[in-house]
N, C-alpha and C positions, 0 to 999 in steps of 0.2 A: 504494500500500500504506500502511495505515495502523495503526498500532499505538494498539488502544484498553486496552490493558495489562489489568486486571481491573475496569473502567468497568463496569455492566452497561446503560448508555444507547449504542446504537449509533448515529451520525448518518452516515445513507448520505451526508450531501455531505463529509465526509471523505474518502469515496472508496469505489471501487467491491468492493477489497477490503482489510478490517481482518482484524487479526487480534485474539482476544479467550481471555481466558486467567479465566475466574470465576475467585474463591475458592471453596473447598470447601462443602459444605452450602447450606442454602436462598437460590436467586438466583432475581430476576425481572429478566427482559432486557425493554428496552423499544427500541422502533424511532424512529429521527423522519427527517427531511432528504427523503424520498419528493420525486419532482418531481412537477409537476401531475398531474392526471387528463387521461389524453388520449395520457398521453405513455407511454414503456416504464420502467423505473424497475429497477437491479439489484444488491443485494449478495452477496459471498460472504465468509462468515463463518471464516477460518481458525481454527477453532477447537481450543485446547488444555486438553486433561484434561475435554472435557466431561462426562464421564460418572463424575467425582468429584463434580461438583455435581448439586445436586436444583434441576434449572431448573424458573424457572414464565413458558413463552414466550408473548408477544404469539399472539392469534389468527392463524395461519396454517394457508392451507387444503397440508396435507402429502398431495403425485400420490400415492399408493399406486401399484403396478405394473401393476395390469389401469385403470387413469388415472381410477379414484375419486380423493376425498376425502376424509378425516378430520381432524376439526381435532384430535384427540390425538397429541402424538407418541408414547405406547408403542405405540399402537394402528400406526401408521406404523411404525415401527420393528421392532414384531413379523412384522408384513406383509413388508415386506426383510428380516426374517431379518438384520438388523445391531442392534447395539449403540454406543449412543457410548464413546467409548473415556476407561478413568482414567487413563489414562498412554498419551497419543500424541495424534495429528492427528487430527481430524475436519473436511471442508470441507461448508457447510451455504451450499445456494446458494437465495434470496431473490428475488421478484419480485416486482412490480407494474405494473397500468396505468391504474390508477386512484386516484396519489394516496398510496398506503400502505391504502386503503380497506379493501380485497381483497389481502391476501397470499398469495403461493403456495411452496412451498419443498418444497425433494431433497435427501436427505443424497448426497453423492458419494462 
């Protein structure tokens, strides 16, 4: 576990999971530490008050529930019928196998 406090650069070799707390209004989160291509690669992002901040996330392809696609998360989001939350937990789980090339990601 690793506490990246209001940082918005996340580096998966910290660890498998961080927990990330933005400040409020416009945040762009950026990803790095990915292991090679080839290999499986995975963060989960404990995240707090996301949905006080106006995130602008790294390209990630978000499973929709019939197991599309979409790289928007309102668009994701609308689809699950969730919301991130201004005040609580959000756990937002991260994948890769290629590197960080191709990312994939589930809000839980």
């Amino acid at each position: 576990y690793y506490d990246s406090t209001t940082t918005n650069s996340l580096n998966v070799s910290n660890g498998p999971h961080q927990r990330w707390a933005p400040n409020t209004g416009a945040q762009t989160l950026s990803l790095s530490g990915w292991v090679a291509s080839g290999q499986h690669s995975e963060l989960m992002i404990e995240g707090v008050n996301l949905g006080a901040a106006t995130i602008t996330w790294p390209t990630i392809n978000w499973v929709k529930k019939d197991g599309t696609f979409t790289t928007t998360i309102a668009t994701y989001l609308t689809d699950a019928s969730r919301t991130l939350q201004a005040s609580g937990l959000d756990f937002v789980f991260l994948w890769t196998r290629d590197g960080g090339a191709t990312i994939y990601g589930k809000l839980l």
